[in-house]
C-alpha positions in Angstrom: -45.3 11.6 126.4 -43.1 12.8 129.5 -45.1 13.1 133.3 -44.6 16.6 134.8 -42.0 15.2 137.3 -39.9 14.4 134.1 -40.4 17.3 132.6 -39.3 19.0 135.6 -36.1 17.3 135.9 -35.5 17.9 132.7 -36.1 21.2 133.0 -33.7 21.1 135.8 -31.2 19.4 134.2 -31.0 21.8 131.2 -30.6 24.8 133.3 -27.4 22.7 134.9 -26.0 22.4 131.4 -26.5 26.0 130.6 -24.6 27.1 133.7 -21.9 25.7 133.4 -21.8 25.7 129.5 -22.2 29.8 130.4 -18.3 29.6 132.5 -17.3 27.6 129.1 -17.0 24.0 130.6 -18.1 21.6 128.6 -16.3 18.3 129.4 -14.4 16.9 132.3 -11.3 18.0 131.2 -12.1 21.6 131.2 -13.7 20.6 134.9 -10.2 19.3 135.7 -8.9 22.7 134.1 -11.2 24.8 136.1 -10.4 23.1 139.5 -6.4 23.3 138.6 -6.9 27.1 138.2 -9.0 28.0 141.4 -6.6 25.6 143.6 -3.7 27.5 141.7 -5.3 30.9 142.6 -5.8 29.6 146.1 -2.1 28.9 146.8 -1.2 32.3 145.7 -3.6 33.7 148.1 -2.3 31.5 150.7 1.0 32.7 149.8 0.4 36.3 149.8 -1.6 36.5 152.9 1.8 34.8 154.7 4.2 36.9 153.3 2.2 40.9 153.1 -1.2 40.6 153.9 -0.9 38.9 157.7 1.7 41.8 158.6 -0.6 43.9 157.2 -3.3 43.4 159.1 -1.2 42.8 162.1 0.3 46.8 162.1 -3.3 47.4 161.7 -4.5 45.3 164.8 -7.0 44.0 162.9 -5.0 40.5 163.4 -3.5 39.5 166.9 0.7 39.8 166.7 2.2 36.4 166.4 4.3 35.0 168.9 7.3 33.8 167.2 10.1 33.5 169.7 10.5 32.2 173.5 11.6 36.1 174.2 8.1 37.6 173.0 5.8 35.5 175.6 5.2 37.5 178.8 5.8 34.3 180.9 9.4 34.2 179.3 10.6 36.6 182.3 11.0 33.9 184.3 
């Protein structure tokens, strides 16, 4: 017969299981999968936020204007 403590972690472990058998992975491939797809998502987010979304927010002023060449420091009047 199982102690409290064990039926606690199995408990525990159970609800684990059912989490991530709710997202549909099951094995460590579809862990590898999963992890593939959010760093994938992650470097199209990366790569929309340097092309449209950083200008965006820029003409905005929500995001301070880069300064990309020797001519846009102040200290370049020099």
């Amino acid at each position: 017969m199982a102690t409290a403590e064990q039926h606690d972690i199995t408990v525990g472990a159970a609800k684990v299981a059912s989490a991530w058998g709710a997202i549909a992975i099951t094995s460590w491939t579809d862990i590898a999968a999963a992890l593939a797809a959010l760093y994938t998502l992650l470097m199209i987010l990366d790569l929309w936020w340097r092309r449209f979304g950083r200008n965006w927010a820029e003409e905005r002023g929500w995001v301070q204007r880069r300064k990309r060449r020797a001519t846009d420091r102040e200290d370049a009047d020099e």
